[in-house]
VMD Tcl script that draws the C-alpha trace (Angstrom):
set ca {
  {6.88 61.15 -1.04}
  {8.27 58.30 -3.38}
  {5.73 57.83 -6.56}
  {3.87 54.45 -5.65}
  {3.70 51.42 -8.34}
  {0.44 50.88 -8.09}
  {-1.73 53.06 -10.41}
  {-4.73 55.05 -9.04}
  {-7.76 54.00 -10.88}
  {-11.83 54.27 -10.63}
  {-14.10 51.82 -10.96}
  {-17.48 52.24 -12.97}
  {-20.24 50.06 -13.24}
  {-23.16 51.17 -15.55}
  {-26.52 48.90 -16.40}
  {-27.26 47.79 -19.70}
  {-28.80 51.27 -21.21}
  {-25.88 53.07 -20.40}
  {-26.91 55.04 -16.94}
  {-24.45 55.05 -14.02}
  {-24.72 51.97 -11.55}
  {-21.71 52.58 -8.86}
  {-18.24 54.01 -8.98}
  {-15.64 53.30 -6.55}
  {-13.78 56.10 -6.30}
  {-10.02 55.31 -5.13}
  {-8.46 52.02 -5.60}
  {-5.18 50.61 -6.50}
  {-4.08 48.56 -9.53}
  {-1.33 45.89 -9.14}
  {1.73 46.43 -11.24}
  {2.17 43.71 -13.69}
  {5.51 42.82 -11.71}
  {3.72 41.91 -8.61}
  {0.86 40.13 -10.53}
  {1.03 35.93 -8.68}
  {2.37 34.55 -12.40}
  {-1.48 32.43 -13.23}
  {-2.65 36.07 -13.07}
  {-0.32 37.47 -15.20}
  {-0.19 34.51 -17.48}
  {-4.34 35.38 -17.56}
  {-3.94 38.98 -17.62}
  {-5.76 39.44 -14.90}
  {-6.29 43.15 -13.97}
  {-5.99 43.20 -10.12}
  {-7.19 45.77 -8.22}
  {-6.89 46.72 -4.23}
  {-9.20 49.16 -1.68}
  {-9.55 49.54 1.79}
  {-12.53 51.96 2.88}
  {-13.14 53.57 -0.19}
  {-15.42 56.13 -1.42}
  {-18.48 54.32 -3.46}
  {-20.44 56.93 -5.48}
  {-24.59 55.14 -5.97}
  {-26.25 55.75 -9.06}
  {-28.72 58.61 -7.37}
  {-25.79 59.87 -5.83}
  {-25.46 58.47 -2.50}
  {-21.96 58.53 -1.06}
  {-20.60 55.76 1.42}
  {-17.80 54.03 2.43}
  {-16.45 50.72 2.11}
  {-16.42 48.68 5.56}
  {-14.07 46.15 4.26}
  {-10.58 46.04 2.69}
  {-11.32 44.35 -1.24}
  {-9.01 42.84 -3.55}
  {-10.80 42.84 -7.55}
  {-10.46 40.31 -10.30}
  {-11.22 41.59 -14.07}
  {-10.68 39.16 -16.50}
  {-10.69 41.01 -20.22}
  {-12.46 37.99 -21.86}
  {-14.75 36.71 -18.80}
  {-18.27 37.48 -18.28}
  {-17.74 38.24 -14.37}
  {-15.57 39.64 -12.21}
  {-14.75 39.05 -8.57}
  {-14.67 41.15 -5.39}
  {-12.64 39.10 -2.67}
  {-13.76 41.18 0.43}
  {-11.39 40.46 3.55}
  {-13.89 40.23 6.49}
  {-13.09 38.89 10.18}
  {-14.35 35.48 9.34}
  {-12.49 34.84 6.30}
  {-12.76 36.03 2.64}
  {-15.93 36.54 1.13}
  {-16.42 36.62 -2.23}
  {-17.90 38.37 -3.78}
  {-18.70 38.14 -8.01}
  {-20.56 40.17 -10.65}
  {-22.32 38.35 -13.40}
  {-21.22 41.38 -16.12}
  {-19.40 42.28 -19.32}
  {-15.92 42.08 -19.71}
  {-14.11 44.90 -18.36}
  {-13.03 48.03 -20.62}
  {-10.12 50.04 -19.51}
  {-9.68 53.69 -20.43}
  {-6.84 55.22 -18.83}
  {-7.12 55.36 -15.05}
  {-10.77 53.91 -15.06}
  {-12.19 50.43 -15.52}
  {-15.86 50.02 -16.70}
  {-18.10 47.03 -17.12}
  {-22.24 46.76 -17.26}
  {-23.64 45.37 -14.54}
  {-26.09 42.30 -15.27}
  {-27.39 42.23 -11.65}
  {-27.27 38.51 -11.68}
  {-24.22 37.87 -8.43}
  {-23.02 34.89 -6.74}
  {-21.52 34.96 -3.27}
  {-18.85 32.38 -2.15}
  {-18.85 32.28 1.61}
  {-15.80 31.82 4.13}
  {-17.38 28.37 4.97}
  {-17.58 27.40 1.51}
  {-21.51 28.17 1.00}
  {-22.19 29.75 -2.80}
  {-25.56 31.95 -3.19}
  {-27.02 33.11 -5.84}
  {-28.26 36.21 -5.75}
  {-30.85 38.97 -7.54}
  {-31.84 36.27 -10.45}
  {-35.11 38.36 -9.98}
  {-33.47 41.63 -10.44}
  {-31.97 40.38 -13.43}
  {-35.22 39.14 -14.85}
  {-36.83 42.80 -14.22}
  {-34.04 44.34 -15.46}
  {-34.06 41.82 -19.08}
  {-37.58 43.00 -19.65}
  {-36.68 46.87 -18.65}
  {-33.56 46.70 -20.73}
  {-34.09 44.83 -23.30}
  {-31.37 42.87 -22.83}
  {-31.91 40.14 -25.90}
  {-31.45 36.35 -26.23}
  {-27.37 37.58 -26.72}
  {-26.49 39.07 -23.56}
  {-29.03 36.53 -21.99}
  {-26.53 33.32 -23.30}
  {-23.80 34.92 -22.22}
  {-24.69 35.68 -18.98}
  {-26.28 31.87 -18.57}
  {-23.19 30.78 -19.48}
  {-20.95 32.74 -17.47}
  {-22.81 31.86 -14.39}
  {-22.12 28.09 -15.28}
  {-18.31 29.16 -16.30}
  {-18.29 31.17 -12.49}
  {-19.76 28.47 -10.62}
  {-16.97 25.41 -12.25}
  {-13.82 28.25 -11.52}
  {-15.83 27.92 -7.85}
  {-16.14 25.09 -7.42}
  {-12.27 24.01 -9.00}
  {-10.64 27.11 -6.64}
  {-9.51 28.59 -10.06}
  {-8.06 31.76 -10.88}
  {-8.93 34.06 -9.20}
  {-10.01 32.08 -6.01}
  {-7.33 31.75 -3.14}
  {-7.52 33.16 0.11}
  {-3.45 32.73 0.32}
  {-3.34 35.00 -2.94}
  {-5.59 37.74 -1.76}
  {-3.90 38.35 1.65}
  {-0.61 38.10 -0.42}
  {-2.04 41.10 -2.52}
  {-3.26 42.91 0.38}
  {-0.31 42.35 2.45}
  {1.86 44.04 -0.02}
  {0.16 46.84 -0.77}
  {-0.39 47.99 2.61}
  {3.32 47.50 3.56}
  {4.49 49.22 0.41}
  {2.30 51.81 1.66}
  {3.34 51.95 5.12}
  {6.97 52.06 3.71}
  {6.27 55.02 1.30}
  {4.52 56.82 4.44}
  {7.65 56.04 6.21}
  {10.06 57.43 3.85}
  {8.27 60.63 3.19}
  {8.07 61.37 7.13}
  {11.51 60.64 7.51}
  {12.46 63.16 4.26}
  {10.50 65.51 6.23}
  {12.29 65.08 8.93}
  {16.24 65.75 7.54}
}
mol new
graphics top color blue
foreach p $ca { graphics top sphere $p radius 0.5 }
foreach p [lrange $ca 0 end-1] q [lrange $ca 1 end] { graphics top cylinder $p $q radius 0.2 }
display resetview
């Protein structure tokens, strides 16, 4: 089968004392070529899944319901799950620490703090009492506390503005093109097979 472009990678999420929160196990990261140029010119790491394996931190196992297309800035505070769902694109976004990448696998802590930006253009935010449990439990420190205030304000203006990395034209594009340079590898290997 002809070697794909898109790199394998997992995903790790760990909380703030260093313990596992969630790994995705297989997704797909877009080659700087096919990168829409205000991601590229952001260096936006973009990354693509479609029923994945998600690994919880007491090791549950599920599945992914929903194709996803994720948004890691290096220098952001948050990062953003745009989760392609019958009634439009929800999105979904991780109030966090900038992304580290090691090879095939992208980490970040988790600062349970999320917003979610709805189809109809609803935001909600989400587990500020989480994040309040978990500032005590962690110690998380007047630092990572400013940060996270102010990445929340940062997330909700990029909302609210439709900036990078919101655009439901964008995300499809991403999606679209994976799956069809998938279908075509599939293709060409089955008809090697064939001859």
């Amino acid at each position: 089968m002809p070697e794909s472009p898109y790199a394998e990678c997992v995903i790790k999420s760990f909380k703030h004392n260093g313990s596992v929160h969630r790994v995705w196990l297989e997704n797909w990261l877009v080659p700087a070529g096919k990168l829409h140029p205000r991601h590229a010119h952001e260096d936006v790491w973009v990354l693509l899944n479609d029923h994945t394996a998600i690994v919880e931190a007491d090791g549950k196992e599920w599945v992914s319901r929903v194709p996803a297309v994720s948004f890691f800035m290096p220098d952001r505070w948050y990062n953003v799950v745009a989760l392609i769902e019958d009634k439009g694109i929800r999105y979904y976004c991780n109030l966090a620490s900038p992304p580290y990448r090691y090879g095939n696998v992208i980490t970040y802590i988790d600062y349970d703090l999320d917003v979610s930006f709805m189809p109809d253009g609803t935001v909600v935010e989400l587990d500020r009492d989480e994040f309040f449990k978990h500032k005590e439990m962690f110690r998380y420190g007047e630092d990572v506390e400013a940060r996270v205030e102010a990445a929340l304000l940062e997330l909700r203006g990029a909302i609210a503005d439709r900036a990078v990395p919101f655009g439901d034209e964008v995300v499809y594009g991403y999606y679209e093109e994976w799956k069809n340079t998938n279908r075509n590898r599939t293709d060409t290997a089955e008809r090697s097979g064939r001859s």
